[in-house]
N, C-alpha and C positions, 0 to 999 in steps of 0.2 A: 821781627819778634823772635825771640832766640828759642831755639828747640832744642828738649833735651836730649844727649846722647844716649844710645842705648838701642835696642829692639823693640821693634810695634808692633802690634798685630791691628791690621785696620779690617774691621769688617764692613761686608757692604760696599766693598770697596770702587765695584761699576756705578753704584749711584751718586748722587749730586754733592752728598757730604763726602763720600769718599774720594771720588774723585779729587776735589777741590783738596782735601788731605794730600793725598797722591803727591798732586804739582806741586802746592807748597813744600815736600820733605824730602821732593826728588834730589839727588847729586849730594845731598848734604851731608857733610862727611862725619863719619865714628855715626851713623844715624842710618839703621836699616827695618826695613819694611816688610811685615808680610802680610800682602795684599789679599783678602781673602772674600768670595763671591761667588756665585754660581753660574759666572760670566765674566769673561775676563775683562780687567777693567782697561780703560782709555787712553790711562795713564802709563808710562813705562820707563826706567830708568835703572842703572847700571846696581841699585841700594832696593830694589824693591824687587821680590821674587814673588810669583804668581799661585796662590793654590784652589784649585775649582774642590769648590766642598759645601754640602749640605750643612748646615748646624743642628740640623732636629737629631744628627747624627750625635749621639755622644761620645762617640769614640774618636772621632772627627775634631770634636770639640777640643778632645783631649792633647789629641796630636797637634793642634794649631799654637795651642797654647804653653807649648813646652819651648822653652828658651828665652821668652819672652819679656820685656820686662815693663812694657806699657799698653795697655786698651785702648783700642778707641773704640768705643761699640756701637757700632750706625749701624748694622743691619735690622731691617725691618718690610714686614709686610707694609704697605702701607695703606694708610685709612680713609683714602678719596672719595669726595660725594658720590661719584659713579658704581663705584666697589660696592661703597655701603649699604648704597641704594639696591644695590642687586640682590649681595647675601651681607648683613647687616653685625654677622659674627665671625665671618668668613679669616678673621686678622687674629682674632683674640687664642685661640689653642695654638697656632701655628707661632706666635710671637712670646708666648709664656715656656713654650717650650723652647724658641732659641735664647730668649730672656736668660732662663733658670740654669741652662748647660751652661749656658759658655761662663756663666758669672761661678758655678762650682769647678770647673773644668779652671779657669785661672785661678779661680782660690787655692787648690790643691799642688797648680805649676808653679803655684810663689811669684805673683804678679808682684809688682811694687805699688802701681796703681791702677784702679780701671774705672774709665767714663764713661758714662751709659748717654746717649741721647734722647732724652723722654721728649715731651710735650707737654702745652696748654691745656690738653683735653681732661684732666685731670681735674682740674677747678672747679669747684662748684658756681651756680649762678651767684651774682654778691654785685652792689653796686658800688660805685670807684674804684681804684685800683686794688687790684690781687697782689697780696703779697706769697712768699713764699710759705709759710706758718698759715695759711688758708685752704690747702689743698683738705686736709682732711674735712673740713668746717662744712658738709653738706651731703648729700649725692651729686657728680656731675651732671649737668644740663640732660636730657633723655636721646638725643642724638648719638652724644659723646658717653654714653652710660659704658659703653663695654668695653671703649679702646683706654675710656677713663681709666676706670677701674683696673685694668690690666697693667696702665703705667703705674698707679699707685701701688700696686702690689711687686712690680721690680723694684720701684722707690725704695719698699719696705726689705725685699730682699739687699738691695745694696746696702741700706744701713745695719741690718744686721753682719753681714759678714764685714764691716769696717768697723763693728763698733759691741756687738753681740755675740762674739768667739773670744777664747780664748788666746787667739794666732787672729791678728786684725790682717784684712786687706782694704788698704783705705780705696772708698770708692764716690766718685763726685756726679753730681746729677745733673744736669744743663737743661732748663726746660725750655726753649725755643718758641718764641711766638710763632711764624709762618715766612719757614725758608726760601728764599727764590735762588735759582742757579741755571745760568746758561745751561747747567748739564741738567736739569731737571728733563723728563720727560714731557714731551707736546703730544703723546696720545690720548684723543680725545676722554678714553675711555678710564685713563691711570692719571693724569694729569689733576695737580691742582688750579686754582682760579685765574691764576696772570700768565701760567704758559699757554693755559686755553683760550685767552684773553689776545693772547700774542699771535697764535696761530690764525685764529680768527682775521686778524689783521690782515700779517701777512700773508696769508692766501685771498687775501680782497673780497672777503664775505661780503654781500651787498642782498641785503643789510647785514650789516651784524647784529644777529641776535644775543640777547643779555637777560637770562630767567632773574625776577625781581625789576626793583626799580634802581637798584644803581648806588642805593644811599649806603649798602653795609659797609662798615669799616673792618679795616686789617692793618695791625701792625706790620709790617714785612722785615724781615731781618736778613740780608746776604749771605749766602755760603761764608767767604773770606772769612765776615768779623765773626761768624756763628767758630769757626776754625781758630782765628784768635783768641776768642773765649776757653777754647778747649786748651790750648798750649797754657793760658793765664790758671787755669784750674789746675795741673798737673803740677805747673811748678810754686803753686800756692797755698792747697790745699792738701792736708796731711792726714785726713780721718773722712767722717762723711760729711759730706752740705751740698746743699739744692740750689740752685739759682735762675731767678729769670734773665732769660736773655731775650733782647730785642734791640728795637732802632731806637724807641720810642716818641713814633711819629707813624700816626693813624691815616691811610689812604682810602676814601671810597674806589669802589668797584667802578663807579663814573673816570673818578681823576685819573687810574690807571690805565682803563680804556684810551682816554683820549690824550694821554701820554705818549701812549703805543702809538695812537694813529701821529699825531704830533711827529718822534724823533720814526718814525719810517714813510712820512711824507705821506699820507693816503688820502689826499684832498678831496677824495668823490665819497668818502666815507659816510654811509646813513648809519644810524644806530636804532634799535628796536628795542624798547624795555620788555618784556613779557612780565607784567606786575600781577597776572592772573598764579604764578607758578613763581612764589617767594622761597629765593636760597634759603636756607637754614642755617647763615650765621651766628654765632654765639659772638653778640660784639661785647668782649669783656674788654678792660683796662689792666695793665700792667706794673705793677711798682718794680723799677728794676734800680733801686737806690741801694739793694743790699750787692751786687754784683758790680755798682761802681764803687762801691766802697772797701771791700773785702778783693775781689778781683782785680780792682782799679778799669774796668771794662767798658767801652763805650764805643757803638756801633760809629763807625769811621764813612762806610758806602752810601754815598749817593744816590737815592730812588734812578735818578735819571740815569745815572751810567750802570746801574745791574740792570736794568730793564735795557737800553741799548745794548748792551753783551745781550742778552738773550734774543735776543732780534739778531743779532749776527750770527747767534750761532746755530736758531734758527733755519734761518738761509743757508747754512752750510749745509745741513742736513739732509734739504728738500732737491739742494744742487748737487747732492751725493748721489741720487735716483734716479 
């Protein structure tokens, strides 16, 4: 998939979306990077220069953003059952404030484009599928109320500076069902449901315990095609629009498990439901017919083979130690 020439700014750039940015735009030539995180990221190549920076910074902001000529904006608190559970707000100040910099901070260095990475949690509850034009249509579910609401209000930021100034910066929204990436983290405590799913595995939990019964569903969608999406929107998209992205192909928390256990061989495997202590999934459905059509976008990756990469690379990690 062809990338455009020019200057990046990737935020976020050590975690799973960035990263996987990273390899894809390494070596590519008239195509340079500025990889930016408060950790250096994984990645590294001869087009991609390294800068450790705070975003709550605005001056920070400022300096990143000058020369630039594309966004990709993945940096993010992020909003894990575990997090939530603990301080339940802990995402929302810390994320509107790197939200609201860096989208004024590029608007002023004369971006040509910038793509924000939001999320599902923005949705209100609704039966069948969600379309894009549904976000506003309720309150998000009560779980999802704060991280909701805080996507919904960059949403609204990015359409106004694309479409609400006088001097437009066009800026494209990508809402993401539920990413998986070898590079995601497997700590217990920051980790979403199938790297915690994986660890479990691969460290030969016995039993492995499972809160709930097994039955919630999740779309999952890959780094890679979530990355293709992103490349498909830049060079498609001219003002502002929203789009769902996903596989569009529903897994229980069961099938995944014994996926895991399946392609790393763990034949003594028990499995334990704790149905006393029910996750808190919001299993909503997704319309992503306006992203095949407009983007031409369609999730390519295999459940079976992103979920083997994460298992190897898993392993690599534990055999780092």
């Amino acid at each position: 998939m062809e990338i455009l020439k020019g200057n990046y700014l990737v935020t976020g750039a050590s975690g799973s979306m960035g990263t996987t940015a990273l390899k894809r735009m390494a070596n590519i030539p008239n195509v340079f990077i500025r990889a930016v995180d408060i950790v250096e990221p994984r990645i590294s190549a001869s087009n991609i220069s390294f800068i450790k920076a705070d975003l709550k910074d605005f001056n920070v902001c400022k300096k990143i953003t000058e020369g630039i000529d594309y966004v990709f904006m993945f940096a993010a608190i992020l909003s894990t059952a575990p997090v939530m559970a603990e301080n339940p707000v802990s995402h929302v100040t810390s994320n509107m404030i790197i939200n609201s910099q860096i989208l004024e901070a590029a608007y002023f260095a004369g971006i040509k484009k910038f793509l924000w990475l939001s999320s599902t949690t923005g949705y209100p509850k609704k039966d069948g599928k969600l379309k894009e034009e549904d976000i506003f249509k309720g309150d998000p579910p009560d779980n999802y109320f704060s991280v909701g609401w805080m996507s919904r209000y960059t949403e609204a930021l990015c359409r106004m500076y694309a479409t609400k100034l006088k001097r437009s910066m066009p800026a494209v929204v990508l809402r993401p069902t539920n990413i998986y990436s070898e590079y995601e983290t497997f700590d217990p405590m920051k980790s979403h449901v199938l790297p915690a799913l994986i660890k479990k595995v691969v460290d030969r939990q016995k039993p492995i315990q499972v809160l709930g019964d097994g039955e919630q569903r999740k779309d999952l969608v890959y780094s890679d095609d979530v990355f293709d999406a992103c490349l498909l929107a830049l060079e498609k998209v001219s003002t502002f629009d929203s789009f769902n992205i996903g596989s569009g192909k529903e897994y229980s928390i069961k099938e995944l498990l014994e996926l895991a256990i399946e392609l790393d061989r763990y034949k003594e495997a028990e499995i334990k439901y704790n149905v006393s202590k029910h996750m808190s999934f919001n299993q909503r459905s997704f319309d992503l017919s306006k992203s095949k059509k407009i983007l031409d976008f369609k999730a390519k990756t295999e459940i079976k083979k992103g979920v083997g990469e994460m298992i190897k690379e898993y392993k690599k990690l534990i055999n780092r130690k």
